[in-house]
MMTF fields as JSON, N, C-alpha, C and O atoms, coordinates in Angstrom:
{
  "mmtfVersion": "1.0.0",
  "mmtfProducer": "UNKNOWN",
  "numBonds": 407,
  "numAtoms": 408,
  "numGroups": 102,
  "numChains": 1,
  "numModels": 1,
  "chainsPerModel": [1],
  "groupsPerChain": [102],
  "chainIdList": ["A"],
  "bondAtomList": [4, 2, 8, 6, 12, 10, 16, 14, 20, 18, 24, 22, 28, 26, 32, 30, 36, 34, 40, 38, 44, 42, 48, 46, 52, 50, 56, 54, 60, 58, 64, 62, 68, 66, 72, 70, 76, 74, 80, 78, 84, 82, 88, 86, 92, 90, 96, 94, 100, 98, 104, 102, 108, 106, 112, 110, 116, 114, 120, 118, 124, 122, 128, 126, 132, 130, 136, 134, 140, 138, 144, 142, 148, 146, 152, 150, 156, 154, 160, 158, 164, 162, 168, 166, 172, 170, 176, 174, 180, 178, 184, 182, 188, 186, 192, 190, 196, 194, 200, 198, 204, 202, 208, 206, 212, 210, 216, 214, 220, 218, 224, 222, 228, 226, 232, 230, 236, 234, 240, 238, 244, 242, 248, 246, 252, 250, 256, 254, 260, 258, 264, 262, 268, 266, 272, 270, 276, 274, 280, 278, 284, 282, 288, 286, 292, 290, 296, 294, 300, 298, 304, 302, 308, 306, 312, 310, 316, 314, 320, 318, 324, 322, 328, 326, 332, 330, 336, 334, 340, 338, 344, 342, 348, 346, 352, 350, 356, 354, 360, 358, 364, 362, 368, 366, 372, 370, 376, 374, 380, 378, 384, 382, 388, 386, 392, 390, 396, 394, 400, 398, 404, 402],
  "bondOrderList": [1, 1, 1, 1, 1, 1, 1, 1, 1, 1, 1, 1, 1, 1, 1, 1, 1, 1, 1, 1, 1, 1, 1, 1, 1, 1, 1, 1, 1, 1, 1, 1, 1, 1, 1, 1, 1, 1, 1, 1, 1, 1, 1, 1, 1, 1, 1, 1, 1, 1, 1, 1, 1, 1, 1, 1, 1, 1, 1, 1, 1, 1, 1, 1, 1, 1, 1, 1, 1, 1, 1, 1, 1, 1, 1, 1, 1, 1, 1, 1, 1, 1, 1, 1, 1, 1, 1, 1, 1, 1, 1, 1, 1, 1, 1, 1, 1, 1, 1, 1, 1],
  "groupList": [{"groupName": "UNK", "atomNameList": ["N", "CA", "C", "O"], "elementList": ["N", "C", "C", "O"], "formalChargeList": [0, 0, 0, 0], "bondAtomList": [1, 0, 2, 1, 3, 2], "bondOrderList": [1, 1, 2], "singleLetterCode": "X", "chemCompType": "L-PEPTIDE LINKING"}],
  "groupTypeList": [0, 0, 0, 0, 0, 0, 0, 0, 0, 0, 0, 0, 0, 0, 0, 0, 0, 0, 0, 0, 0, 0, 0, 0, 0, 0, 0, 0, 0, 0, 0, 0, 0, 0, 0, 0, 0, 0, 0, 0, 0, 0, 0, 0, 0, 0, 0, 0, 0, 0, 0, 0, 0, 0, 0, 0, 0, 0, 0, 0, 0, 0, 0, 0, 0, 0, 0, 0, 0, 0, 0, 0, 0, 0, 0, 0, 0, 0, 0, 0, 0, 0, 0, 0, 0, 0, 0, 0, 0, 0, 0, 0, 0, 0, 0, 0, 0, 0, 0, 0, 0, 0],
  "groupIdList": [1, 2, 3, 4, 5, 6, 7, 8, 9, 10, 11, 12, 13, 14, 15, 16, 17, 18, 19, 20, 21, 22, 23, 24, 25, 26, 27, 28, 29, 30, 31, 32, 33, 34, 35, 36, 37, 38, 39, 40, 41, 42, 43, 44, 45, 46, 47, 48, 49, 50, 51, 52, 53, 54, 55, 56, 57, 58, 59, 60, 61, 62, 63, 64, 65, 66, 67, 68, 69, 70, 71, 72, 73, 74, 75, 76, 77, 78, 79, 80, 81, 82, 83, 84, 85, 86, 87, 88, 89, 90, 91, 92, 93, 94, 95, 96, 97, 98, 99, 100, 101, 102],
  "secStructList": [7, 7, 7, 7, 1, 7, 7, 7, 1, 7, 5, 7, 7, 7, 7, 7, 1, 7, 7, 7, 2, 2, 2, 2, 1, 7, 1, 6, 6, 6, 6, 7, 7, 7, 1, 1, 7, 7, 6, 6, 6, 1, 1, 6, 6, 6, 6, 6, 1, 1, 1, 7, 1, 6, 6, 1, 4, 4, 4, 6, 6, 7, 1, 3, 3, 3, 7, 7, 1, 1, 5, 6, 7, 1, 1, 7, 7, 2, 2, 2, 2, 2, 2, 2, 6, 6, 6, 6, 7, 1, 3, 3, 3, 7, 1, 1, 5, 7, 4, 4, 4, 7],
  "xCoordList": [130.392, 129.614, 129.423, 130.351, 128.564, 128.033, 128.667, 128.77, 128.887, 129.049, 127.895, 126.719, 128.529, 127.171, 127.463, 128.387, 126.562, 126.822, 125.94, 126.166, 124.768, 124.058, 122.468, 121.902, 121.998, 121.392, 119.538, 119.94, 118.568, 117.766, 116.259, 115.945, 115.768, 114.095, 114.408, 115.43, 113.407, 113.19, 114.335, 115.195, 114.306, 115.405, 115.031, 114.926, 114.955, 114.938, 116.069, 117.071, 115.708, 116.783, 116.222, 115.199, 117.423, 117.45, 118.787, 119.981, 117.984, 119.016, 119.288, 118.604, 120.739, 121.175, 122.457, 123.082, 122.883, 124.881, 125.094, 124.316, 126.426, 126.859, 126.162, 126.187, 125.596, 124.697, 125.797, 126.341, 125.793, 126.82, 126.434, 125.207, 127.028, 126.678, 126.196, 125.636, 126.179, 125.061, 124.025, 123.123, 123.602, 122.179, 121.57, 120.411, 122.481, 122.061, 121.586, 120.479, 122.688, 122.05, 122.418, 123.367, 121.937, 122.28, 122.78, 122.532, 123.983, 124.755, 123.697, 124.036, 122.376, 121.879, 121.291, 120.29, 121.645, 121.193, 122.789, 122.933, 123.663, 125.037, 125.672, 126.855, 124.458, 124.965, 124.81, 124.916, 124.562, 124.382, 125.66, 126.117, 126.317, 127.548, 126.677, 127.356, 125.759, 125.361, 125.398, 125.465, 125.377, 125.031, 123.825, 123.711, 122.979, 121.264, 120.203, 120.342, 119.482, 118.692, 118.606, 118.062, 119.169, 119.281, 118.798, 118.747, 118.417, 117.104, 116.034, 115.64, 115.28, 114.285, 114.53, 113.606, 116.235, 116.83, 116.977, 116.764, 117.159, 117.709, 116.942, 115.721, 118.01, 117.636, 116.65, 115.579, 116.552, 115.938, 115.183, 113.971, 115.633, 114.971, 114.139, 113.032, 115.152, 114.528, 113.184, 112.117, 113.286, 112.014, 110.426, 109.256, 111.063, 109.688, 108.747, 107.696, 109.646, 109.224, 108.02, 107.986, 106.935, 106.159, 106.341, 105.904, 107.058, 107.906, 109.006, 109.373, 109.574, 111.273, 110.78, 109.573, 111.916, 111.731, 111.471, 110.469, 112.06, 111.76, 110.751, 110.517, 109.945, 108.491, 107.281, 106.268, 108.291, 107.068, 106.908, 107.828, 105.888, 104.9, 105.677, 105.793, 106.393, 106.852, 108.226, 108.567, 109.118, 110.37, 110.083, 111.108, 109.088, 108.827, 109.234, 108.499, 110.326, 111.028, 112.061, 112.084, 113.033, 113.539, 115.196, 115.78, 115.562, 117.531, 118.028, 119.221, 117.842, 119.035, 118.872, 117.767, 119.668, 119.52, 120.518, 121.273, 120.475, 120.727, 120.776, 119.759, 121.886, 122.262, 123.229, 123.559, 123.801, 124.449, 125.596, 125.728, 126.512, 128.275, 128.347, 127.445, 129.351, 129.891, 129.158, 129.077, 128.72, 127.109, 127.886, 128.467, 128.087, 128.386, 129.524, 129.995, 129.87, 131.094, 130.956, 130.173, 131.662, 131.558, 131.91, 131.84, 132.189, 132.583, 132.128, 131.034, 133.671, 133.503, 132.587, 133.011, 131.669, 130.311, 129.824, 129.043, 130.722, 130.164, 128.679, 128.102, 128.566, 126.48, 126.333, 126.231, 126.299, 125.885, 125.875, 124.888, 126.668, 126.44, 125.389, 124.67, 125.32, 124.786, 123.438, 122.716, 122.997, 121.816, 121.092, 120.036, 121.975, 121.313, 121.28, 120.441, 122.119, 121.373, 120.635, 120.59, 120.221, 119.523, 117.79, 116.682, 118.031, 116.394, 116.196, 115.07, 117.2, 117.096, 117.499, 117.161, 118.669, 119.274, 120.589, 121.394, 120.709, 121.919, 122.451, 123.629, 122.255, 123.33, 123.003, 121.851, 124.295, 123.89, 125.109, 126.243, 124.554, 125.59, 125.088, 124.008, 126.326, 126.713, 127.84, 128.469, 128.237, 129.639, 130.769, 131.833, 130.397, 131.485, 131.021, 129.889, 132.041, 131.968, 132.569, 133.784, 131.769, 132.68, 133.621, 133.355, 134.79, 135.829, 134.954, 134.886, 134.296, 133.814, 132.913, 132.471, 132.666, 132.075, 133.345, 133.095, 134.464, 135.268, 136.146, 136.923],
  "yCoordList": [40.176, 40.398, 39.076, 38.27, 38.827, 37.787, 37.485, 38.132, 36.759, 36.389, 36.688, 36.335, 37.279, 37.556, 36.927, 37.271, 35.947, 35.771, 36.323, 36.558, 36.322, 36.733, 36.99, 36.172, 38.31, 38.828, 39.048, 39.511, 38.963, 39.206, 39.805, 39.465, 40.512, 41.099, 42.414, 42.842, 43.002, 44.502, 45.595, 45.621, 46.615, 47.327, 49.177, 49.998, 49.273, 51.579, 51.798, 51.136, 52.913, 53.837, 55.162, 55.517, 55.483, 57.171, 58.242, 58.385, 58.744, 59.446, 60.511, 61.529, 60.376, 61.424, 61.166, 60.173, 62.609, 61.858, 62.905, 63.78, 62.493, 63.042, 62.723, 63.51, 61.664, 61.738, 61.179, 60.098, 62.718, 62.328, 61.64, 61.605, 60.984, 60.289, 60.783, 60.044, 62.519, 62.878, 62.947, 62.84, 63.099, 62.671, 60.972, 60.634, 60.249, 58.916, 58.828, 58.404, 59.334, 58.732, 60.196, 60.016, 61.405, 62.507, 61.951, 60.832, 63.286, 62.877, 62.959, 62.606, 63.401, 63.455, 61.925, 61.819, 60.993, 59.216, 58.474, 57.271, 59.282, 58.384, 58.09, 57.89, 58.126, 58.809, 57.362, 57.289, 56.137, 54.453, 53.897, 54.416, 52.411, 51.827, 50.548, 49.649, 50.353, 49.424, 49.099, 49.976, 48.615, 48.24, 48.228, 48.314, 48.134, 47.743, 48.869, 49.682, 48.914, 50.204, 51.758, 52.788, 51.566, 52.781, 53.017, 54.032, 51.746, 52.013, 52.666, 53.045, 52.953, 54.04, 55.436, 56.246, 55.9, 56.969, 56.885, 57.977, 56.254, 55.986, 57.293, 57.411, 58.523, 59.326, 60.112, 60.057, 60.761, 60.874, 61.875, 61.729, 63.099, 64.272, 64.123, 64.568, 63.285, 63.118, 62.51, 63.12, 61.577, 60.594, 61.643, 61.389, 62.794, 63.285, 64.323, 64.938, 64.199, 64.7, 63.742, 62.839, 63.871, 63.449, 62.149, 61.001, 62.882, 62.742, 61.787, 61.123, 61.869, 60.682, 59.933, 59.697, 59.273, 58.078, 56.807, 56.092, 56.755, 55.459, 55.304, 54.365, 56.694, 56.638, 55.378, 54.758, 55.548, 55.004, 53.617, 53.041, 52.997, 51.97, 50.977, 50.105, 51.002, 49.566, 50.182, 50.482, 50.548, 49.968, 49.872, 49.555, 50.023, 48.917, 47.376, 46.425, 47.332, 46.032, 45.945, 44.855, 46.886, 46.794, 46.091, 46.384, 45.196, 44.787, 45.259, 45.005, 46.151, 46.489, 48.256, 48.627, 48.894, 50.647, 50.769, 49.853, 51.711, 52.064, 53.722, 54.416, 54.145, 55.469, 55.937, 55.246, 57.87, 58.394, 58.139, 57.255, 58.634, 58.278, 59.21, 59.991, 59.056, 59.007, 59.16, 60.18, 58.043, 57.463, 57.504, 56.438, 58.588, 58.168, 58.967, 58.763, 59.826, 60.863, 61.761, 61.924, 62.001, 63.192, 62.47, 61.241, 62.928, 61.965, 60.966, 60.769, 59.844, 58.579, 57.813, 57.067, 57.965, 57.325, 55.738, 55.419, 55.019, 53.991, 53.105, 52.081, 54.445, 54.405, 54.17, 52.982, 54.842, 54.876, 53.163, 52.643, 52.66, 51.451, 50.707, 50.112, 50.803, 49.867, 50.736, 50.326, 51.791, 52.23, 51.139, 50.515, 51.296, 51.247, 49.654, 49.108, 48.828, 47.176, 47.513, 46.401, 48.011, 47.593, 48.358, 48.158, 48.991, 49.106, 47.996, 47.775, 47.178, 46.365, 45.88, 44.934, 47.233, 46.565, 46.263, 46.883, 45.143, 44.172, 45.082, 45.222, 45.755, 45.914, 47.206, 47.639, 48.016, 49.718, 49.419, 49.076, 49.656, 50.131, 51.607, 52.096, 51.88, 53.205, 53.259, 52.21, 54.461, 54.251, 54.381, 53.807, 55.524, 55.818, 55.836, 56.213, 55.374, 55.521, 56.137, 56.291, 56.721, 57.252, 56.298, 55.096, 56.807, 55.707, 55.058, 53.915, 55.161, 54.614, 53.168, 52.489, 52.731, 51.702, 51.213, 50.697, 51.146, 50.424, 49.68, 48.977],
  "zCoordList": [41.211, 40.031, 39.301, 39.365, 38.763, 37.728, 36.311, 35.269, 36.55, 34.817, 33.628, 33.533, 33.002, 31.844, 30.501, 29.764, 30.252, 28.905, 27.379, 26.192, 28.425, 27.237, 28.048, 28.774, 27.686, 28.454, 27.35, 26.283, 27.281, 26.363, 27.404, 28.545, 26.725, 27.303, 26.951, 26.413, 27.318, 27.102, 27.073, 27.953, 25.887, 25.74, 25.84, 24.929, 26.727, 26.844, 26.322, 26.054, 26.22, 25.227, 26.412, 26.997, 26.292, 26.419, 25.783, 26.043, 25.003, 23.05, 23.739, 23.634, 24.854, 25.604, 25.694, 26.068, 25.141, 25.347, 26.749, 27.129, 27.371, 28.546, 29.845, 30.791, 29.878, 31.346, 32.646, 32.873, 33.435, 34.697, 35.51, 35.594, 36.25, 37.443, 38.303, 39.113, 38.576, 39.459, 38.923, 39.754, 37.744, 36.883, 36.936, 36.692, 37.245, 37.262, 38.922, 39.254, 39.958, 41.041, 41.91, 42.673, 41.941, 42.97, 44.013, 44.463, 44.665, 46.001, 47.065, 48.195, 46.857, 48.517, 48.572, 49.281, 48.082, 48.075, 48.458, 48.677, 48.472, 48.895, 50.388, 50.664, 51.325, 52.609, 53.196, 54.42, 52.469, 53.141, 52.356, 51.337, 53.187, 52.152, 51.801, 51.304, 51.9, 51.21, 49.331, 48.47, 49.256, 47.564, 46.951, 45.729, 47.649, 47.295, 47.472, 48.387, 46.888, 47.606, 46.789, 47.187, 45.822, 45.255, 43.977, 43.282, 43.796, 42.424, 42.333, 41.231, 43.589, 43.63, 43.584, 43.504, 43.651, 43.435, 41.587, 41.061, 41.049, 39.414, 38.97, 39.071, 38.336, 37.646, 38.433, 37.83, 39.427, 40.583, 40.08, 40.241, 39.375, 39.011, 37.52, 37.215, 36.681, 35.563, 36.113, 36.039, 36.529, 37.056, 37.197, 36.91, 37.739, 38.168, 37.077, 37.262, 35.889, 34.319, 34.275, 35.111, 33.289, 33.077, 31.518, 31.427, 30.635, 29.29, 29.184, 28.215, 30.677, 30.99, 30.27, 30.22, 29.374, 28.893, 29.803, 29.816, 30.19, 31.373, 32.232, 32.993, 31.976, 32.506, 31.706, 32.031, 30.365, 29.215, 29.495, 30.076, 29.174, 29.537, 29.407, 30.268, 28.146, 27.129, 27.665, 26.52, 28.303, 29.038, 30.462, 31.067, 31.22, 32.448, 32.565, 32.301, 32.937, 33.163, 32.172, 31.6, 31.757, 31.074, 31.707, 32.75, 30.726, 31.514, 30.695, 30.86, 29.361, 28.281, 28.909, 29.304, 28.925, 28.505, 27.342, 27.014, 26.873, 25.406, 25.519, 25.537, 25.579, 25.877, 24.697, 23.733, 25.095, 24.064, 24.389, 25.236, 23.985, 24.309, 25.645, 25.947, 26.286, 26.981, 28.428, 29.112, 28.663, 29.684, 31.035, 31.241, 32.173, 33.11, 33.74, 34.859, 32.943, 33.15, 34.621, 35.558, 34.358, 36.388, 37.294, 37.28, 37.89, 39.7, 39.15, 38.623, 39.389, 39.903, 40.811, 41.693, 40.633, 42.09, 41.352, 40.455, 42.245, 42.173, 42.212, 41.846, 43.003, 43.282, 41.979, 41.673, 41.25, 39.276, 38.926, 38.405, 39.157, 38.983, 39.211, 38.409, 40.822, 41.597, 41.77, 42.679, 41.109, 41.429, 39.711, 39.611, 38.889, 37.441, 37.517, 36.801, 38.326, 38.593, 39.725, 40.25, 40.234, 41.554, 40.885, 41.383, 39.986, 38.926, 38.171, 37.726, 37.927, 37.054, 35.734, 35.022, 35.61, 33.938, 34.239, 34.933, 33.573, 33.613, 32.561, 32.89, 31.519, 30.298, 30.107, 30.057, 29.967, 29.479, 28.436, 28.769, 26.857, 26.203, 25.158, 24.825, 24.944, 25.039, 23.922, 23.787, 22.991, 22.437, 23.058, 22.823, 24.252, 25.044, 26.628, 26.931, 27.68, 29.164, 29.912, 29.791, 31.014, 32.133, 32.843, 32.853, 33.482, 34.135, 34.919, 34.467, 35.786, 36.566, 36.214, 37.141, 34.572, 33.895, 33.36, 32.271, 33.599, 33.068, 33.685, 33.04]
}
């Protein structure tokens, strides 16, 4: 992993507390051990809403997410990680995290 010191550009939000890690990256995308590749899965079902936030125009290219507390809870799936850099955001903060962000 990278050193981060300080990260700046575009910031999404999504004003959702509890989002599990099978909401971030569903188990039918965990069946490769790679690391890469799983950003076109990010939020897989939400994605196909019309409304998703992350559909909207002005967080296209976003590196900040900006979520409710406890961002990431449910099964430990490391995918969750590596799906949410491999879309492209370096920084998710949150008030609270699932183990698996800590």
């Amino acid at each position: 992993m990278k050193e981060l010191k300080r990260v700046t550009g575009r910031v999404a939000v999504i004003d959702r507390a509890d989002i599990d890690t099978d909401q971030i990256i569903p188990k039918q995308f965990l069946k490769r051990i790679e690391r890469s590749g799983y950003g076109e899965f990010l939020f897989y079902e939400w994605m196909k809403q019309p409304d998703f936030e992350l559909r909207r125009p002005e967080y296209q290219g976003a590196q900040i997410l900006v979520a409710g507390r406890n961002f990431g809870c449910g099964s430990s799936r490391e995918h969750a990680a590596w799906a949410l850099e491999d879309y492209g955001f370096r920084v998710v903060l949150a008030p609270s995290y699932g183990d698996i962000f800590r």
